[in-house]
DRENPA-3360 file (N, C-alpha, C; in nm, 2 decimals, always signed):
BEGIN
1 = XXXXXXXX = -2.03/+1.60/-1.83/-1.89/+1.65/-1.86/-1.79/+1.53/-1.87 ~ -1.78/+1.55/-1.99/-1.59/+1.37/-1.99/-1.49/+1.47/-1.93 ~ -1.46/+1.36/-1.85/-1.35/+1.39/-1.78/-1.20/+1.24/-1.83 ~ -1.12/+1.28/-1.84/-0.96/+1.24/-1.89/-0.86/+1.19/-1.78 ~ -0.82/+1.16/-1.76/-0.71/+1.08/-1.66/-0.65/+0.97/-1.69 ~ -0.53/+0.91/-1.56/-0.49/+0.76/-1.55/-0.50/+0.72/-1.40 ~ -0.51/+0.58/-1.38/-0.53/+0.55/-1.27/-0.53/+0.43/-1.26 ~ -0.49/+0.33/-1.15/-0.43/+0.21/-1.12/-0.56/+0.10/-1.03;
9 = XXXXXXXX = -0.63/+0.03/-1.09/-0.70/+0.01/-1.04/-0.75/-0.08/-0.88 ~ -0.76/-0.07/-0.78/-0.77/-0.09/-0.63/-0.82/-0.18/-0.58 ~ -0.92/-0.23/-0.66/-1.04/-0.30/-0.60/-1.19/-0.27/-0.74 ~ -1.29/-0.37/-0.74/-1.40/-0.39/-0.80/-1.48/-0.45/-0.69 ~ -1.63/-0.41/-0.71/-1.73/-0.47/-0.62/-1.82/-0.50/-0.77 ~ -1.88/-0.61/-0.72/-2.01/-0.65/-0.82/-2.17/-0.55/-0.83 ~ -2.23/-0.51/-0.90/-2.33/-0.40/-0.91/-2.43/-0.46/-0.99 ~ -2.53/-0.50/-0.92/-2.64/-0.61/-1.06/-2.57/-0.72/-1.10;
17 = XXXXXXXX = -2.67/-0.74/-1.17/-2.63/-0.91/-1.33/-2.46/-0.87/-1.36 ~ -2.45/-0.80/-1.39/-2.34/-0.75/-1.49/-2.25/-0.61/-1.49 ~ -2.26/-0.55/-1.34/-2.20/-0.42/-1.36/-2.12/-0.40/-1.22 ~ -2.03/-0.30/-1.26/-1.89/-0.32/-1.16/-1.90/-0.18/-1.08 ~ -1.86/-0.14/-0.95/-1.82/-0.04/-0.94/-1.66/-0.08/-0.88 ~ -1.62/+0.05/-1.00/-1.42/+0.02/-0.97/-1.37/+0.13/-0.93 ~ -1.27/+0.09/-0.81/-1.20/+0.19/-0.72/-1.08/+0.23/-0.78 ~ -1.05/+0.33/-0.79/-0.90/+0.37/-0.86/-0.84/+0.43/-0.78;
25 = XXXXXXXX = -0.68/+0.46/-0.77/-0.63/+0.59/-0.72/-0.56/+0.67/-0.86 ~ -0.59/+0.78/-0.84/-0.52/+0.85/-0.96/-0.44/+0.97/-0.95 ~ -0.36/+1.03/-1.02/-0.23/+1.11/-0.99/-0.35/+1.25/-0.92 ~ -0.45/+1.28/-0.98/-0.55/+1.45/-0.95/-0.63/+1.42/-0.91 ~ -0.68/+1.33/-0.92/-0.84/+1.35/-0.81/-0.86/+1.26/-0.70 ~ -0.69/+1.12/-0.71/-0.71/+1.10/-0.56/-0.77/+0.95/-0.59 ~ -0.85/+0.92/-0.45/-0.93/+0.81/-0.49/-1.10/+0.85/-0.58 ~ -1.10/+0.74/-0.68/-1.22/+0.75/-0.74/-1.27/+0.67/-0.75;
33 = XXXXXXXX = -1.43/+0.64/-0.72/-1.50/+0.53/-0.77/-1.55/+0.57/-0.88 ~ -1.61/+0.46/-0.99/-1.68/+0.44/-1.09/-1.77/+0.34/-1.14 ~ -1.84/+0.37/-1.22/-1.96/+0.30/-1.23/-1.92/+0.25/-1.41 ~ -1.88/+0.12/-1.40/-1.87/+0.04/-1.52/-1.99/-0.02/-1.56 ~ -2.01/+0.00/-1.72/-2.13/-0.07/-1.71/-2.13/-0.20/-1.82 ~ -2.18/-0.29/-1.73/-2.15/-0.45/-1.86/-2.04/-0.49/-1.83 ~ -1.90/-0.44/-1.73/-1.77/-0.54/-1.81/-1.78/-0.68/-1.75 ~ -1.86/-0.78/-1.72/-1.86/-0.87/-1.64/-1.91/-0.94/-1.80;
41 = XXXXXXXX = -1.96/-0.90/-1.87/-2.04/-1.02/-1.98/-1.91/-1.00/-2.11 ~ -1.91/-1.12/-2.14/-1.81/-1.21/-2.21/-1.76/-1.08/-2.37 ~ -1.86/-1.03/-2.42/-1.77/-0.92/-2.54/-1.79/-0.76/-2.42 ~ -1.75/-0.75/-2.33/-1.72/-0.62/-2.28/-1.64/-0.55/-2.33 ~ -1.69/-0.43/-2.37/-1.54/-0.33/-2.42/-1.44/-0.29/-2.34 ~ -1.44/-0.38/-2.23/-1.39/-0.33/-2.10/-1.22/-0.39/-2.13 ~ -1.24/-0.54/-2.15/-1.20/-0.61/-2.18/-1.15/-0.64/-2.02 ~ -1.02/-0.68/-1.97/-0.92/-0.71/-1.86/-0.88/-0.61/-1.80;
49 = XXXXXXXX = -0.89/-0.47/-1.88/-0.84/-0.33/-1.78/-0.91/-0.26/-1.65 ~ -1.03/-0.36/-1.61/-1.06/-0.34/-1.47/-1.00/-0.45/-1.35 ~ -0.91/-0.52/-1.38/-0.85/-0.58/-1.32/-0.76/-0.54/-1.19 ~ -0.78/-0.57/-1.06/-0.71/-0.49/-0.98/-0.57/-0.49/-1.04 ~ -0.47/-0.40/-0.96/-0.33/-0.34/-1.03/-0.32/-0.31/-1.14 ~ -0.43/-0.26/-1.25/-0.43/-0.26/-1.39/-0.40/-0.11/-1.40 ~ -0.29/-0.04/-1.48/-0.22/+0.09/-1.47/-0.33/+0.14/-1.63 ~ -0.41/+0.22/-1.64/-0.47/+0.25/-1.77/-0.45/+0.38/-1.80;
57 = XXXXXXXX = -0.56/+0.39/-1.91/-0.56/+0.55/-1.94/-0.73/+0.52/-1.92 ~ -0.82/+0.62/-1.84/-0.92/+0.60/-1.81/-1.00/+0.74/-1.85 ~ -1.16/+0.76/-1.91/-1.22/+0.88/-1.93/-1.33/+0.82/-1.88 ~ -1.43/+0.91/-1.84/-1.57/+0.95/-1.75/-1.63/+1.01/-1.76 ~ -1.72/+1.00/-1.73/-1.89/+1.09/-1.77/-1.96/+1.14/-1.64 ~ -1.94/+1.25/-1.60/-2.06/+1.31/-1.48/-2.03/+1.45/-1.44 ~ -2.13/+1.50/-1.35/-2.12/+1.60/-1.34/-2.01/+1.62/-1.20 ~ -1.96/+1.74/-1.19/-1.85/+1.79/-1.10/-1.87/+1.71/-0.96;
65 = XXXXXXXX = -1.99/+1.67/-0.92/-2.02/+1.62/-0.77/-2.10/+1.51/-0.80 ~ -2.08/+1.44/-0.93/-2.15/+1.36/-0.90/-2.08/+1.22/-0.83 ~ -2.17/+1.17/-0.74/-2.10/+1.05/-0.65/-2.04/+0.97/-0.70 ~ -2.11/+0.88/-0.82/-2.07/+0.77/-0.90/-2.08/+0.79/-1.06 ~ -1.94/+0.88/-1.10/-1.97/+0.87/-1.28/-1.93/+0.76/-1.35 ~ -1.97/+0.78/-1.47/-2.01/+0.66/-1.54/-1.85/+0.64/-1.60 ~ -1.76/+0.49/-1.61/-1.64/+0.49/-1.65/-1.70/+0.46/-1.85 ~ -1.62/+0.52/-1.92/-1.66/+0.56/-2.07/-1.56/+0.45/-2.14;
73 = XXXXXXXX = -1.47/+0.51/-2.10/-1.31/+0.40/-2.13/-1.17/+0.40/-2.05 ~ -1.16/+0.25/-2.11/-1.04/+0.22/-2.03/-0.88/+0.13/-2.11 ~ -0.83/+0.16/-2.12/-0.69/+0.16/-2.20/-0.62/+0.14/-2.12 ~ -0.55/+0.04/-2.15/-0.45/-0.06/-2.06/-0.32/+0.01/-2.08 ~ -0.24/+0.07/-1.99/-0.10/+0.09/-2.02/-0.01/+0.00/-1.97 ~ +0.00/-0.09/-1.82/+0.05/-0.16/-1.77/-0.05/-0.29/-1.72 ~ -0.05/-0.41/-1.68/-0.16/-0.48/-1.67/-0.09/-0.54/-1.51 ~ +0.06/-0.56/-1.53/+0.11/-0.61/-1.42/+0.02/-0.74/-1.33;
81 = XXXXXXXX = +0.07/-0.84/-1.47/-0.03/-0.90/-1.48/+0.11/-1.06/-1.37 ~ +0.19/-1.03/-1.44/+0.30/-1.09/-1.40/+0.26/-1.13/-1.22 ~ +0.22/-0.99/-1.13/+0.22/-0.95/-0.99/+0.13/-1.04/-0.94 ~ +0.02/-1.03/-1.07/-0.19/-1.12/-1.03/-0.09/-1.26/-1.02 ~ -0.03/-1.33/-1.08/-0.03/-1.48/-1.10/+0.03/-1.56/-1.00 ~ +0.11/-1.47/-0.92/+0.17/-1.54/-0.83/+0.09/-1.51/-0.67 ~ +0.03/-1.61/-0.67/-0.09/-1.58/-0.48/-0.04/-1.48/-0.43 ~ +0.12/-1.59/-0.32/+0.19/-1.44/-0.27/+0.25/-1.33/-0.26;
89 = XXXXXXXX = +0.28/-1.31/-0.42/+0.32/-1.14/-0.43/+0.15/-1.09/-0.41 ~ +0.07/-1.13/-0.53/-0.06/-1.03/-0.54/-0.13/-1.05/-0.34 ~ -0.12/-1.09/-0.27/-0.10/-1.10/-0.13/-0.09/-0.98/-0.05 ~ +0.08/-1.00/-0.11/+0.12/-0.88/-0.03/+0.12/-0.76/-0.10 ~ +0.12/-0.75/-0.24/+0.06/-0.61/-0.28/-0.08/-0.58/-0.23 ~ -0.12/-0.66/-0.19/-0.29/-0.62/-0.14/-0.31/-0.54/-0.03 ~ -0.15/-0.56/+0.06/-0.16/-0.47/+0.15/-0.12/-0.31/+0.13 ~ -0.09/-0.30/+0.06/-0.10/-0.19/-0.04/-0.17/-0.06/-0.11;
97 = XXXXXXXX = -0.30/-0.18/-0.14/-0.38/-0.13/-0.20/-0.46/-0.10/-0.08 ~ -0.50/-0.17/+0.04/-0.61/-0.15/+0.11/-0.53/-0.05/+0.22 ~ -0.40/-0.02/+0.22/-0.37/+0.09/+0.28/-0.42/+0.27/+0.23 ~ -0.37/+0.19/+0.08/-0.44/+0.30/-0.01/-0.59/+0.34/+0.01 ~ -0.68/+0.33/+0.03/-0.77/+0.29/+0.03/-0.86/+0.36/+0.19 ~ -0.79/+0.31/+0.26/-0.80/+0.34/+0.39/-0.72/+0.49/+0.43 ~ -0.68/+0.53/+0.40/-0.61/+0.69/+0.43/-0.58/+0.79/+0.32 ~ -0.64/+0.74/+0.20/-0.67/+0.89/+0.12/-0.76/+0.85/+0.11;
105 = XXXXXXXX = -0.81/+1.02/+0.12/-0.98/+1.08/+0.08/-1.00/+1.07/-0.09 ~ -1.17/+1.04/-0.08/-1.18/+1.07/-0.21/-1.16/+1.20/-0.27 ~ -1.13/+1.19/-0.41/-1.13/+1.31/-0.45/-1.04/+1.45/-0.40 ~ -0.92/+1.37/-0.35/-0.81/+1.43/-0.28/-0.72/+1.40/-0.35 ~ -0.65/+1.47/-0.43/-0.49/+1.42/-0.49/-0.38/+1.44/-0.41 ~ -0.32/+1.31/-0.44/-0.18/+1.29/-0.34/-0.09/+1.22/-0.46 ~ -0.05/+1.26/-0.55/+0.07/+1.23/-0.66/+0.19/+1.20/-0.63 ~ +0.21/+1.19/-0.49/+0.34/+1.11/-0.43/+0.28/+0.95/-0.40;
113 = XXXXXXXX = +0.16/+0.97/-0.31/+0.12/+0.86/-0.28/+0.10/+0.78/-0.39 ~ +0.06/+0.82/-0.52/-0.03/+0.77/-0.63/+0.13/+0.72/-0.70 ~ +0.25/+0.78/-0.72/+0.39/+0.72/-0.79/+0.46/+0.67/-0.73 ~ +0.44/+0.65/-0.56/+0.49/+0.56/-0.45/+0.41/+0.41/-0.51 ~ +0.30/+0.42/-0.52/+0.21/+0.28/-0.54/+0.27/+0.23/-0.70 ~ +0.26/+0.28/-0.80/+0.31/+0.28/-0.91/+0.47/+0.22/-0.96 ~ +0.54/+0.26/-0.92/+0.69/+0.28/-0.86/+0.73/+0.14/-0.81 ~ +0.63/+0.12/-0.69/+0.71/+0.00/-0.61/+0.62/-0.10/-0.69;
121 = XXXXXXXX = +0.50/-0.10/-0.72/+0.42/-0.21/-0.84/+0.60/-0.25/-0.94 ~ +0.62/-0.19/-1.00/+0.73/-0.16/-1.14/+0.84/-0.26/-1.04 ~ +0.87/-0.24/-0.97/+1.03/-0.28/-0.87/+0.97/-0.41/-0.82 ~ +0.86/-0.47/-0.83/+0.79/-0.57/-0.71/+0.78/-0.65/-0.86 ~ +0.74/-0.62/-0.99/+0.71/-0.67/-1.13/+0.87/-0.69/-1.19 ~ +0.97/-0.62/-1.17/+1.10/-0.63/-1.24/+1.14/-0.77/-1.13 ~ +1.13/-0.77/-0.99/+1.21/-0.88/-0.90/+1.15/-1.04/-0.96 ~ +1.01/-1.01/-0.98/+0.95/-1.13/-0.99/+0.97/-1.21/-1.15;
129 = XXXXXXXX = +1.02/-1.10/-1.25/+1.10/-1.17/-1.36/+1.19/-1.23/-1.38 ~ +1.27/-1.20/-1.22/+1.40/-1.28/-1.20/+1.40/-1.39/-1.15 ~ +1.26/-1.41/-1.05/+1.27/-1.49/-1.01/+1.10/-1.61/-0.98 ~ +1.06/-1.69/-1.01/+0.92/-1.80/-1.02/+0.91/-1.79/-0.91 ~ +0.98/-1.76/-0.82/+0.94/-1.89/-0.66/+0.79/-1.83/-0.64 ~ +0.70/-1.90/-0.55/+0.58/-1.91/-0.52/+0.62/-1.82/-0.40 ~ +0.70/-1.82/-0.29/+0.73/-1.75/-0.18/+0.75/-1.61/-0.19 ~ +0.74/-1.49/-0.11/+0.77/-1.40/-0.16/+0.91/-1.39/-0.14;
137 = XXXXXXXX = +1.02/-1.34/-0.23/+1.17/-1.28/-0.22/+1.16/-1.20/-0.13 ~ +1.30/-1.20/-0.05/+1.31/-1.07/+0.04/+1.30/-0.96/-0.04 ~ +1.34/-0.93/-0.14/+1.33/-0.77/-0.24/+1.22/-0.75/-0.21 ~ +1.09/-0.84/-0.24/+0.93/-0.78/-0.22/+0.89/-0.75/-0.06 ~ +0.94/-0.85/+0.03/+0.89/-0.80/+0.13/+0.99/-0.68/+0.18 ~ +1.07/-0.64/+0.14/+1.11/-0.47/+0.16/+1.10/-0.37/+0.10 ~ +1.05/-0.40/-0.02/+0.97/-0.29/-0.12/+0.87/-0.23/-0.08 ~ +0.79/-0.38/+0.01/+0.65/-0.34/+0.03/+0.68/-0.28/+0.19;
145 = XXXXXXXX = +0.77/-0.30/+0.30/+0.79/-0.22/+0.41/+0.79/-0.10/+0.39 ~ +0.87/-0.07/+0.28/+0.90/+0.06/+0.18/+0.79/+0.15/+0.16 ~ +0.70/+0.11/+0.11/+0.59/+0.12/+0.09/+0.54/+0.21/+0.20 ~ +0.51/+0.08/+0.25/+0.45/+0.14/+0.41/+0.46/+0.28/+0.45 ~ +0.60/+0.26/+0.46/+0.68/+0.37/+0.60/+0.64/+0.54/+0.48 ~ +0.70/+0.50/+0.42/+0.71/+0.62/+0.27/+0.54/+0.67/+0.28 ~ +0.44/+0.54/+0.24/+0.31/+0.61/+0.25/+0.25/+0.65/+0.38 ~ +0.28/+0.62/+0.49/+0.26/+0.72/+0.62/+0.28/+0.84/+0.61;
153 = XXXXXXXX = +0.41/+0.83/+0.54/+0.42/+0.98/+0.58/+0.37/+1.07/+0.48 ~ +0.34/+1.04/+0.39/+0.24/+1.11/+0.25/+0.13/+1.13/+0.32 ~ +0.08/+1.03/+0.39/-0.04/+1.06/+0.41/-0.04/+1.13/+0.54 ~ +0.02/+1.16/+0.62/+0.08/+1.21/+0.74/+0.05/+1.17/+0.89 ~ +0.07/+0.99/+0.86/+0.04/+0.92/+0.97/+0.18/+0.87/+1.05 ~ +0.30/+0.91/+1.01/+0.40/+0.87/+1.03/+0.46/+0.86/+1.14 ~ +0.49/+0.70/+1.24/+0.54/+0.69/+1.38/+0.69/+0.74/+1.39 ~ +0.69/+0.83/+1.49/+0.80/+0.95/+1.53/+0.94/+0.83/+1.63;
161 = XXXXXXXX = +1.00/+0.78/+1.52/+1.11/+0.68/+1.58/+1.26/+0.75/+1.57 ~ +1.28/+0.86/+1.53/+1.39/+0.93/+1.50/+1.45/+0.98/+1.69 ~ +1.33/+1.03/+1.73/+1.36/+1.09/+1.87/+1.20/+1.08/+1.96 ~ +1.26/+1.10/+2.14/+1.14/+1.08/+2.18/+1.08/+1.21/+2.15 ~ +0.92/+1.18/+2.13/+0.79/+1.28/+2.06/+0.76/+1.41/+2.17 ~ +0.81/+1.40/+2.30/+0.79/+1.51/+2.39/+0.89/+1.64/+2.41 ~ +1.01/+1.53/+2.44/+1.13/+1.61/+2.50/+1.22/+1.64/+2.32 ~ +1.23/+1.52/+2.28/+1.33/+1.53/+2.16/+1.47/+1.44/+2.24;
169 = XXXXXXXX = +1.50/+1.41/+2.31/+1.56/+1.33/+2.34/+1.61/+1.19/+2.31 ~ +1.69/+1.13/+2.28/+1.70/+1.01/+2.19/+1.67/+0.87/+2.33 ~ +1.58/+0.74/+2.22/+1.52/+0.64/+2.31/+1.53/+0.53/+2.23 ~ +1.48/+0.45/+2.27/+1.49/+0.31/+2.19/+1.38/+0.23/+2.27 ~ +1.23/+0.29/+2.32/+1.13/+0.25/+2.33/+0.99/+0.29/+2.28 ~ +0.93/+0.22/+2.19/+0.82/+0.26/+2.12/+0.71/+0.26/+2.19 ~ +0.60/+0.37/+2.23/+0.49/+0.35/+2.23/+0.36/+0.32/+2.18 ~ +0.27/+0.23/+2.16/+0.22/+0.23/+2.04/+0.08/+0.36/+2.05;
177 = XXXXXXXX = +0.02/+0.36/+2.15/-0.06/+0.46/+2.24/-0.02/+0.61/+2.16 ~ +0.09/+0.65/+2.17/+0.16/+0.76/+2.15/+0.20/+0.79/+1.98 ~ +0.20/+0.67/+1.93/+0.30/+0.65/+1.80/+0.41/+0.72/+1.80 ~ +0.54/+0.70/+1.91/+0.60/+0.78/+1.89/+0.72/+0.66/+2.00 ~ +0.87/+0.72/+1.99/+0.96/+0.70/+2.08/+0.97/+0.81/+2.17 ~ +0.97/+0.73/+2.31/+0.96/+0.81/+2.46/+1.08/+0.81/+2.53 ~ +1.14/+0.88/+2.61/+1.28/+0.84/+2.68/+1.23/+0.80/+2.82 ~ +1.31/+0.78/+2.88/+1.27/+0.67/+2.96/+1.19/+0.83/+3.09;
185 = XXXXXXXX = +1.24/+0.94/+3.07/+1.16/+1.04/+3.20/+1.04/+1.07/+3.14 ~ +1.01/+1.08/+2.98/+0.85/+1.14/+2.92/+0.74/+1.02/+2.94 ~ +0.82/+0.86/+2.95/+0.73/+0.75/+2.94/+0.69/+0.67/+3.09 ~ +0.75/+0.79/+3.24/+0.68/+0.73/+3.34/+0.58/+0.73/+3.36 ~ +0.53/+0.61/+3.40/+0.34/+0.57/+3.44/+0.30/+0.51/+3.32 ~ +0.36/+0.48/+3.18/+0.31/+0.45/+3.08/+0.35/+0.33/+3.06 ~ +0.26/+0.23/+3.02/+0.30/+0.09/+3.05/+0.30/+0.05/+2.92 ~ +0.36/-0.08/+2.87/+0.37/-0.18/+2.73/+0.46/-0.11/+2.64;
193 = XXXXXXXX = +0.60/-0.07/+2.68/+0.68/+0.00/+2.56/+0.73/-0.16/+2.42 ~ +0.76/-0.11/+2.37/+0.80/-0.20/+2.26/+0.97/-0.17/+2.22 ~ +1.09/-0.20/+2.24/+1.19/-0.22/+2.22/+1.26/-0.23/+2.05 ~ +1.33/-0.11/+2.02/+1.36/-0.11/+1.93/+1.50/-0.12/+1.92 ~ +1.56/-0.22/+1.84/+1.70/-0.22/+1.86/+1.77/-0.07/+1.74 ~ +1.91/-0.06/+1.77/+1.93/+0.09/+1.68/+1.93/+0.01/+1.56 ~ +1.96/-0.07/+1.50/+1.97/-0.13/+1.36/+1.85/-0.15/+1.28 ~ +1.75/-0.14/+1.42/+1.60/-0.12/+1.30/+1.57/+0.02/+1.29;
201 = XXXXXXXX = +1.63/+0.11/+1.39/+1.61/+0.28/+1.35/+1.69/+0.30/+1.23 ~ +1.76/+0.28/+1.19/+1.89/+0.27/+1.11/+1.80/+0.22/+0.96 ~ +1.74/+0.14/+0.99/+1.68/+0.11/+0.90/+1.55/+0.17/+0.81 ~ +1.50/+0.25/+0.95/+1.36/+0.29/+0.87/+1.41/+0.45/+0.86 ~ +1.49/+0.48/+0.89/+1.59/+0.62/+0.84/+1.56/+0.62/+0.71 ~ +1.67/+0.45/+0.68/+1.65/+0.48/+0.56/+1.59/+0.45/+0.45 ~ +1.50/+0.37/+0.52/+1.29/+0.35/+0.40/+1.27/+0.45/+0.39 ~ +1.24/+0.60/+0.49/+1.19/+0.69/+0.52/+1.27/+0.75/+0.41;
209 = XXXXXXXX = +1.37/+0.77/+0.40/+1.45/+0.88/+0.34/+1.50/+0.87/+0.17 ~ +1.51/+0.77/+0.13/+1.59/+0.66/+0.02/+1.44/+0.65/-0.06 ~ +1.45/+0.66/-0.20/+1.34/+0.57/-0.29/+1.32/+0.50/-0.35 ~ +1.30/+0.47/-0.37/+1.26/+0.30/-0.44/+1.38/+0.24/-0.52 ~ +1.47/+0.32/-0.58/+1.56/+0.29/-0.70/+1.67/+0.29/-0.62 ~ +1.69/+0.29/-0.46/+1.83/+0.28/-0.35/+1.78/+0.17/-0.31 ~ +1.65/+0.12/-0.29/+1.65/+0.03/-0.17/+1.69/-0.10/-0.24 ~ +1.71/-0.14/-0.34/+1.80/-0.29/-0.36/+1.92/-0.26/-0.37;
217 = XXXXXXXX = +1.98/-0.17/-0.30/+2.11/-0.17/-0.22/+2.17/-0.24/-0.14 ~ +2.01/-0.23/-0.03/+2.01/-0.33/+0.13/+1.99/-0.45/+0.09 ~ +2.03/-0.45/+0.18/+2.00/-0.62/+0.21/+1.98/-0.64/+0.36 ~ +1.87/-0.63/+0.45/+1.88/-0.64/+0.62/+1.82/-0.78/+0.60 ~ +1.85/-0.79/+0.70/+1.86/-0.99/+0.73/+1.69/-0.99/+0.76 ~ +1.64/-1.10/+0.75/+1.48/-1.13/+0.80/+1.49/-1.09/+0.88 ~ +1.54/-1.11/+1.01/+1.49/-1.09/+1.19/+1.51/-0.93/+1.19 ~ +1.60/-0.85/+1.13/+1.56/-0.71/+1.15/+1.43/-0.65/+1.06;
225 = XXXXXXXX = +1.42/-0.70/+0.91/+1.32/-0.63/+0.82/+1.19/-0.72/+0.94 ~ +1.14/-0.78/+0.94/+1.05/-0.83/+1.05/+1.01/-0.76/+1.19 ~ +1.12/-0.72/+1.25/+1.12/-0.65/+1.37/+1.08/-0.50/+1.33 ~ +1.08/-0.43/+1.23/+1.05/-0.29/+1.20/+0.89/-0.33/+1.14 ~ +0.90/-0.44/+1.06/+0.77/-0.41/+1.03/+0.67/-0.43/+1.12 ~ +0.70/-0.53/+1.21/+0.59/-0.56/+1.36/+0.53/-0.41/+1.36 ~ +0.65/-0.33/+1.39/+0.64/-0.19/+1.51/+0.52/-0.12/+1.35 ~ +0.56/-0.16/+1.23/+0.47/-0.04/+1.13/+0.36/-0.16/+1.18;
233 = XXXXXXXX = +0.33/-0.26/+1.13/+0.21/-0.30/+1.12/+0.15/-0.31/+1.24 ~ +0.17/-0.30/+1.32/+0.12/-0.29/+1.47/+0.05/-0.09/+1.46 ~ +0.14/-0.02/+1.46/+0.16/+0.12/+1.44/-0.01/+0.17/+1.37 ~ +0.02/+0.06/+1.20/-0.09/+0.06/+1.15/-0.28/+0.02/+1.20 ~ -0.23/-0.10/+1.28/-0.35/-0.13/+1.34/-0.38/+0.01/+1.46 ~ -0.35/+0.03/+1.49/-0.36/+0.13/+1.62/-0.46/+0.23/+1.57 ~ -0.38/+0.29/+1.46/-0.43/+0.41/+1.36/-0.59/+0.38/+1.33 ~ -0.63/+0.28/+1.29/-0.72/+0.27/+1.20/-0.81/+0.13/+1.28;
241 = XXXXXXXX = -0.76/+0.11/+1.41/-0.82/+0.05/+1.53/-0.93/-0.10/+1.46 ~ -0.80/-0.15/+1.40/-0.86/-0.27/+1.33/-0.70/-0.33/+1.29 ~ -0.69/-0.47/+1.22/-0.58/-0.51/+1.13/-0.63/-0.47/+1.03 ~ -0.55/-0.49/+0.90/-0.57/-0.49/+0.75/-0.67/-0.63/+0.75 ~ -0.74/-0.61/+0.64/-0.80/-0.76/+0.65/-0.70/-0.85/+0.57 ~ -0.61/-0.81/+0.47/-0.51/-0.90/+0.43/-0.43/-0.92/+0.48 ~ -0.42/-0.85/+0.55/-0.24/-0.96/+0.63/-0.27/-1.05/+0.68 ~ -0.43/-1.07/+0.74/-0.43/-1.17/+0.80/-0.47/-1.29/+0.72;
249 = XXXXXXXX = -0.53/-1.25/+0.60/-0.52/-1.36/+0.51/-0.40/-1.42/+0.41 ~ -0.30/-1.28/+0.43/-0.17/-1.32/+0.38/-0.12/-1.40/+0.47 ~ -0.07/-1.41/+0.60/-0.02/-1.50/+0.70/-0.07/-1.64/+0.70 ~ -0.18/-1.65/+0.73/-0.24/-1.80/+0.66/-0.25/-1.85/+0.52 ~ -0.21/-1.81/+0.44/-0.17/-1.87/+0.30/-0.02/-1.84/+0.29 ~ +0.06/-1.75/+0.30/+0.20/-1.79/+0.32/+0.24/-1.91/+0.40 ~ +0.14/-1.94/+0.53/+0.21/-2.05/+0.63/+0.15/-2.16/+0.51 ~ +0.03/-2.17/+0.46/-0.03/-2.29/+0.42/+0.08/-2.32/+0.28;
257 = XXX = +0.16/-2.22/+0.22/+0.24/-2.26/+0.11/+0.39/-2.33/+0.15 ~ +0.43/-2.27/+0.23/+0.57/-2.27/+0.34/+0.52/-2.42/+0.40 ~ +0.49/-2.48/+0.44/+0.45/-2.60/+0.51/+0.45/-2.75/+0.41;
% end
C-alpha cells in the first residue's frame, strides 16, 4: 500500500554498502522510520532530501504494520540548509531533534509537536540570515528554550512552576525529584530544592503561553534565559534519567569555538 505524507527529517543511520534507514516526524503518523534504498551512491534519486532538517514531501510502500516501509520518494520543500552550515546553530537544533525523538511514540501523531519543530526550524533560519556569526545569537538560544518548554507540554512532560504541585500554594523552590514547585510546608524532609527567582517564572509563563511569532519581543538578559534553562535541562535529564547526548557535545564545541 503507498502511503502520501510530509515530514522533517531527524536523523539517518547507515544500512549495508549503500542503504539508509531515516527517522522522520510527521504531521499523522508521528515518528516514522524508513527504509531508503541506494541514497548513499553518487546518482541517487534520493538526491540531499534525506538530510537531517530536510522539510519534504515523502511517499512509501508497506503494509499497515509493517515495521520498516520502504521510502519510494522524496521532494524537497524546505532543505534549511542555511541551519546545517553553521556547527553551532545545527548543535543546538540537535537538541531538538533528539528531544523529538525521545518522547513521541512511533506512529503517534502530535501535529503541534510536529509545527512546534517546523515553526521554530523557520524563526532559527530567518535569525541566522541576519546574522554569520559562528556563535549562537541570543534569538536562537531562546527559540530553542521555546522549544523546549512548549514541547513538554505537547508531550505532557511539563515541570509544574506556576504553583506548588500539592497544596497549590505559590513557592519559588524547585524540586527536581517531584518536577514540580513545593512551598516550603509540602517540601519538609525533602532535600536539594533549586531556587527560582520570580523573573524566571515570569519567564517561562511566557515560553509556555506565547508562540513563536511573540517571542522576538523579549529580550531576557543571558543570566536569566540560562537560569530557566538549567531548571528545563536538568528537569529533562531527570525525565529520561540520562543527559541529551548533544548538549554535551554542544558545550564542548561552543567552549572550543568561544576560546
Amino acid at each position: 500500500m503507498l502511503h502520501r505524507t510530509e515530514g522533517v527529517v531527524l536523523r539517518t543511520f547507515p544500512f549495508g554498502e549503500a542503504d539508509l534507514i531515516v527517522t522522520y516526524i510527521t504531521p499523522d503518523l508521528g515518528i516514522l522510520k524508513l527504509f531508503a534504498k541506494s541514497p548513499r551512491k553518487i546518482k541517487s534519486r534520493f538526491g540531499s532530501s534525506l538530510e537531517p532538517l530536510t522539510h519534504s514531501r515523502i511517499a512509501f510502500w508497506g503494509k499497515e504494520n509493517t515495521p520498516l516501509p520502504r521510502l519510494t520518494q522524496s521532494d524537497i520543500i524546505h532543505s534549511f540548509q542555511s541551519v546545517r552550515n553553521t556547527l553551532s546553530r545545527f548543535l543546538a537544533v540537535s537538541e531538538m531533534l533528539e528531544l523529538t525523538i525521545n518522547f513521541i511514540p512511533e506512529r503517534d501523531a502530535n501535529k503541534k509537536s510536529y509545527f512546534l519543530l517546523l515553526n521554530t526550524l523557520k524563526a532559527i533560519e530567518d535569525n541566522s540570515l541576519d546574522n554569520s556569526s559562528v556563535i549562537p545569537l541570543e534569538n536562537e538560544n531562546l527559540f530553542v528554550s521555546h522549544f523546549k518548554i512548549k514541547f513538554l507540554k505537547f508531550a505532557g512532560f511539563s515541570p509544574k512552576l506556576d504553583a506548588c504541585g500539592r497544596c497549590g500554594k505559590n513557592g519559588n523552590n524547585f524540586y527536581i525529584s517531584h518536577g514540580s514547585i513545593l512551598c516550603e510546608t509540602c517540601a519538609r524532609g525533602i532535600d536539594y530544592p533549586i531556587r527560582i527567582s520570580p523573573a524566571a517564572l515570569k519567564l517561562y509563563i511566557d515560553l509556555l503561553t506565547w508562540d513563536i511569532s511573540k517571542i522576538r519581543r523579549i529580550k531576557p538578559s543571558n543570566m536569566l534565559l540560562s537560569e530557566l534553562s538549567n531548571i528545563i535541562n536538568m528537569h529533562i535529564k531527570y525525565i529520561l534519567s540520562k543527559p541529551l547526548r548533544c548538549r554535551d557535545f554542544f558545550s564542548f564545541h561552543v567552549n572550543d569555538l568561544t576560546n
